[in-house]
C-alpha positions in Angstrom: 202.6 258.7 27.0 198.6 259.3 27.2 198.7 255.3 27.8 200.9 255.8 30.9 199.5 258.5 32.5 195.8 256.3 31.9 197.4 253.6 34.2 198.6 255.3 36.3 195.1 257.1 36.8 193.9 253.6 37.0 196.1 252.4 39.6 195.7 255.5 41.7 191.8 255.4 41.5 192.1 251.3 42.9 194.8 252.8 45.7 192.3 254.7 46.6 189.6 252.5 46.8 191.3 249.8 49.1 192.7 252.4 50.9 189.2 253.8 51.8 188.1 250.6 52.3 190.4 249.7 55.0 189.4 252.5 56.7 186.1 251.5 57.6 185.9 249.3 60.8 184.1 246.2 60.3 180.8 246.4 62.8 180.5 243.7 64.7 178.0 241.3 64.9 174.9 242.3 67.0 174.3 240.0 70.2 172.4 238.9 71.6 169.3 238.5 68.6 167.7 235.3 70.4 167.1 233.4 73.6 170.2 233.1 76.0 170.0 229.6 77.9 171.5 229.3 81.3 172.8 225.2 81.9 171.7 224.7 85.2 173.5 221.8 86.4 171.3 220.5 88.6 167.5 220.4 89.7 165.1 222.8 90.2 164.6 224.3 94.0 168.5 224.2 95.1 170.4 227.1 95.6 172.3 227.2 92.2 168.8 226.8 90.6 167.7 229.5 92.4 170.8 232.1 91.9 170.2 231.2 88.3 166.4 232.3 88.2 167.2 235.3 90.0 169.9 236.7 88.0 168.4 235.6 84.6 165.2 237.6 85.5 167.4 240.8 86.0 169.8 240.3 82.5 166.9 239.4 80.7 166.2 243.1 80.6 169.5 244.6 80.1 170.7 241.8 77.2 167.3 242.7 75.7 166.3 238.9 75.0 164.6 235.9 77.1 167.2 234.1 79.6 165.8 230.9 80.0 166.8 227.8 82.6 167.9 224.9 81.3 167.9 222.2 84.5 170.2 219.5 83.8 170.9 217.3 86.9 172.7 214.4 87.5 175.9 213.1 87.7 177.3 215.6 90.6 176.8 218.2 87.6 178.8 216.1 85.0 175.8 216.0 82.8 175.1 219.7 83.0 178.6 220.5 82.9 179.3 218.5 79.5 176.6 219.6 78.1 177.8 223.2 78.4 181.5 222.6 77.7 180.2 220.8 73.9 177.3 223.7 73.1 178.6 226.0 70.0 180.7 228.6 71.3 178.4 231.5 70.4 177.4 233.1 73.5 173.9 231.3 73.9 175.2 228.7 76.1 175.7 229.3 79.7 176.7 227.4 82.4 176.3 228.1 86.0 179.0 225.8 87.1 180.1 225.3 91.0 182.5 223.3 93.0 182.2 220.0 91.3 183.3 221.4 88.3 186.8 220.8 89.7 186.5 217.7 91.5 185.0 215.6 89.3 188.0 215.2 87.2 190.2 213.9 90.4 187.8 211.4 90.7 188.1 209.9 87.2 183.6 209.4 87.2 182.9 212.3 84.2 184.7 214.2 81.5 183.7 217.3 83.2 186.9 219.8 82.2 187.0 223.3 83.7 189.6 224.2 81.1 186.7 223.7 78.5 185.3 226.8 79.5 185.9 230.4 79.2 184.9 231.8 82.4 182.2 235.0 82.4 182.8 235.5 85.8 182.0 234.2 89.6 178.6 235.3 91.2 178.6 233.4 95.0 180.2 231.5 97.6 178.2 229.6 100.3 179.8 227.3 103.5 178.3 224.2 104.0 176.1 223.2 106.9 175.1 219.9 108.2 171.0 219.7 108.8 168.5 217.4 110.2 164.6 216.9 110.7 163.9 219.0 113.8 162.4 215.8 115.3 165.7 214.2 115.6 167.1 213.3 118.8 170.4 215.4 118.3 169.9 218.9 119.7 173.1 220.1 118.8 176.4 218.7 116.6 178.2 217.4 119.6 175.1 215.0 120.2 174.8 214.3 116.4 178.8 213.7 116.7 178.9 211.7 119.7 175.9 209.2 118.3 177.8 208.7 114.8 181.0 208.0 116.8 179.1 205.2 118.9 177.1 204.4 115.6 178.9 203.8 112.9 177.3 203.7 109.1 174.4 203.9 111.3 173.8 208.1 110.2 172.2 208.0 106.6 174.3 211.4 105.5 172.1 212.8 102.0 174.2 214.8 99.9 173.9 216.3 96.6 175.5 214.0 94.8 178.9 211.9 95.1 182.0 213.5 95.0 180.1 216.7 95.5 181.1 219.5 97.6 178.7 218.8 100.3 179.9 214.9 99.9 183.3 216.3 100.7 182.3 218.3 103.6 181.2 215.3 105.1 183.6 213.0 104.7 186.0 216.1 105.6 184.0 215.7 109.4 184.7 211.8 108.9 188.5 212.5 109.1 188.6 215.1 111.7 186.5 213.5 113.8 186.7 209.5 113.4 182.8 209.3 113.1 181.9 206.7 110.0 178.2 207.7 107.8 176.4 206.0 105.2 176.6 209.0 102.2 173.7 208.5 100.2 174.2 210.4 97.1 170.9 212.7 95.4 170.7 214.8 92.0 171.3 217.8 93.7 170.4 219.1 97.0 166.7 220.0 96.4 165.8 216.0 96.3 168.2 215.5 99.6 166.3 218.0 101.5 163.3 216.2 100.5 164.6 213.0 101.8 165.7 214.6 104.9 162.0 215.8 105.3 160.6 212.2 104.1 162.3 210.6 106.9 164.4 208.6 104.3 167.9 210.1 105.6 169.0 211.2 108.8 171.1 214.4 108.1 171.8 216.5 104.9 175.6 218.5 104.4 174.0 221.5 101.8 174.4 225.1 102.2 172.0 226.9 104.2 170.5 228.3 101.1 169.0 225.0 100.4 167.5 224.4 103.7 166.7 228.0 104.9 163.0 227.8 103.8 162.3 224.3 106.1 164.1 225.6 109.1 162.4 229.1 108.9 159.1 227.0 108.8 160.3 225.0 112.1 160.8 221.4 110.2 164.5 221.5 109.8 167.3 222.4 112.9 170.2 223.1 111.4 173.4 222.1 113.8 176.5 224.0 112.5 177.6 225.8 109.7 181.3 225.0 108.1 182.3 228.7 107.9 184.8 231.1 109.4 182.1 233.1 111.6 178.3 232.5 112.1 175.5 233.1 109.3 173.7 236.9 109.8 171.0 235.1 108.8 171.2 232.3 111.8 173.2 233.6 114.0 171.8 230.9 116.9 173.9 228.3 114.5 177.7 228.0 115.5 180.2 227.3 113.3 182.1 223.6 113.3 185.2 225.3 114.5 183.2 226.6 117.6 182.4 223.3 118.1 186.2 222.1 118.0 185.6 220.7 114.3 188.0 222.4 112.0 186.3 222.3 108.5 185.5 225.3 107.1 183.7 224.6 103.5 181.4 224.6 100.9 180.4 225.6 97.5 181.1 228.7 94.6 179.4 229.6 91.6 180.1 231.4 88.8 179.0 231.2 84.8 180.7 229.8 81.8 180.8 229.8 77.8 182.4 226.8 75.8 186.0 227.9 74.8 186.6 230.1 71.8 183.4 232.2 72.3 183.9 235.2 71.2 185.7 237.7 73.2 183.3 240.9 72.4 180.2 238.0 73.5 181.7 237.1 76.6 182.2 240.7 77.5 178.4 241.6 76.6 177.7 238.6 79.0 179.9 240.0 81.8 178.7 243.5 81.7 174.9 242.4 81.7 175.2 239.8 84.6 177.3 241.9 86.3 174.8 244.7 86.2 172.4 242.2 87.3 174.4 241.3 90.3 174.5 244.8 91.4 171.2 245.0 91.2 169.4 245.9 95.0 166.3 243.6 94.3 168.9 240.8 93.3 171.4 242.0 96.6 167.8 241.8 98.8 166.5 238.5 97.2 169.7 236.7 97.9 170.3 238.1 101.4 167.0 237.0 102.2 167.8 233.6 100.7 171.0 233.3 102.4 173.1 233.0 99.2 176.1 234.7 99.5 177.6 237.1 96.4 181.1 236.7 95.3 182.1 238.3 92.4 185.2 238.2 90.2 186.0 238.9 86.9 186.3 235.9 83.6 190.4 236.3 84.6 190.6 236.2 87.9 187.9 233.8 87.5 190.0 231.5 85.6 193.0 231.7 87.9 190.2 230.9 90.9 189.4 227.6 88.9 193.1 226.3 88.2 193.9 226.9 92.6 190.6 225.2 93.5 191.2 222.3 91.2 194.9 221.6 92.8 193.6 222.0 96.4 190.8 219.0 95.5 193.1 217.3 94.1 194.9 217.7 97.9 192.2 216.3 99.4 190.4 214.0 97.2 193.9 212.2 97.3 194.4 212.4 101.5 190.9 210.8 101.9 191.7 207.9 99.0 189.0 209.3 96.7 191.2 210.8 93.9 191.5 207.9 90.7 195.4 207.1 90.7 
């Protein structure tokens, strides 16, 4: 009897040790306890570079470790892109992806995949604009129009790369106008403006972010502006729908981790960038920059992604350039 009532004392005592045990919430791993990198997807001095820089100085502080930029151009943003879909999934790979993300996969030229990301969320939008040295004999678009249509191939058109948004844009203007340019593709739009101002193209289709500095310092004129209304921040530019051009474009961006990060990293991301966003010196720097904020959450982020990539397909197949 003594030996029963022993082990059942026995097994009582273990009941309530795993009981007691399961009690206790496992505390999660701290984060972040090194250097945060942000994939930067293409060179330094363009606008993604610089939304990156700006919004990495203000989470730096609030994540409580160094965000760093990582710049890796080329490819349209393929080799940025890949490199940030393969990183370990452990919250200190970024990637500031944009437009190309979803276009590159219509035109068969990278395995950039925008379902290999979990989205953190989306930080900017920005409408195209078409830009030239302010030397050049076109005054205005209809000028710059009217000398493609008589000329064409003749209009070296810099871009930031092929099959990149501002590539698009253009050849968007080739079909609603019948004008025909010689796209010269660039890593990024930073080396295009340079071009532009070298003399070694004759136009440039980038955001007005990217060219805002040279046309503030009178070396650039920008013509028109692929947007629903004009630019506070030019508002002697009109629009290409004001100019009886219907193409209104241009570029997003918005930050990724690799799929299967974490969900309790991911949301530590989202509330620190997101704080950062809201930030007024980060508001002020990027209205002064021209770079317009956007923001949406990782899910409504996601959904974003899947509608952008089926309207590209759309019209990477109507203008021949989507890989059958």
């Amino acid at each position: 009897m003594k030996r029963n009532i022993s082990f059942l004392a026995v097994v009582l005592c273990l009941m309530i040790i795993v009981t007691g045990c399961g009690t206790q919430k496992a505390e999660a791993p701290k984060f972040p306890t090194k250097q945060i990198e942000i994939i930067v997807p293409a060179g330094a001095g363009g606008g993604t570079d610089m939304l990156a820089r700006a919004l990495a100085n203000k989470a730096k502080d609030i994540l409580g470790a160094p965000v760093v930029i990582v710049n890796k151009p080329g490819g349209s943003g393929s080799v940025g892109f890949t490199a940030g879909q393969t990183a370990k999934p452990d919250g200190y790979s970024v990637t500031m992806f944009f437009l190309e993300l979803v276009v590159l996969p219509h035109l068969g030229t990278a395995p950039a995949d925008y379902t290999k990301f979990e989205p953190v969320m989306m930080i900017n939008a920005d409408p195209a604009a078409f830009t030239v040295a302010v030397d050049a004999p076109w005054k205005n678009l209809e000028e710059f129009l009217a000398y493609a249509k008589a000329n064409p191939g003749k209009v070296r058109m810099g871009n930031a790369g092929a099959g990149s948004g501002w590539h698009l844009t253009a050849v968007a203007v080739e079909q609603k106008t019948g004008v025909k340019f010689t796209h010269l593709p660039f890593n990024g739009a930073a080396p295009a403006v340079t071009a532009l101002l070298g003399g070694n193209v004759d136009a440039v289709a980038v955001s007005p972010a990217e060219v805002g500095s040279q046309v503030a310092a009178g070396k650039l004129r920008m013509l028109a502006i692929a947007s629903e209304k004009r630019s506070k921040n030019y508002q002697q530019t009109p629009t290409f729908k004001e100019r009886n051009v219907d193409v209104v474009m241009g570029t997003w961006r918005g930050l990724g981790v690799p799929l299967g990060t974490p969900p309790a990293v991911i949301k530590v991301l989202h509330d620190a960038f997101k704080k950062a966003m809201e930030d007024p010196a980060f508001i002020a720097l990027c209205d002064k920059a021209d770079l317009g904020l956007r923001y949406m959450d990782g899910p409504s982020t996601a959904k974003f992604l899947k509608s952008e990539y089926d309207n590209y397909g759309m019209l990477t197949e109507k203008v021949g350039l989507k890989k059958k």
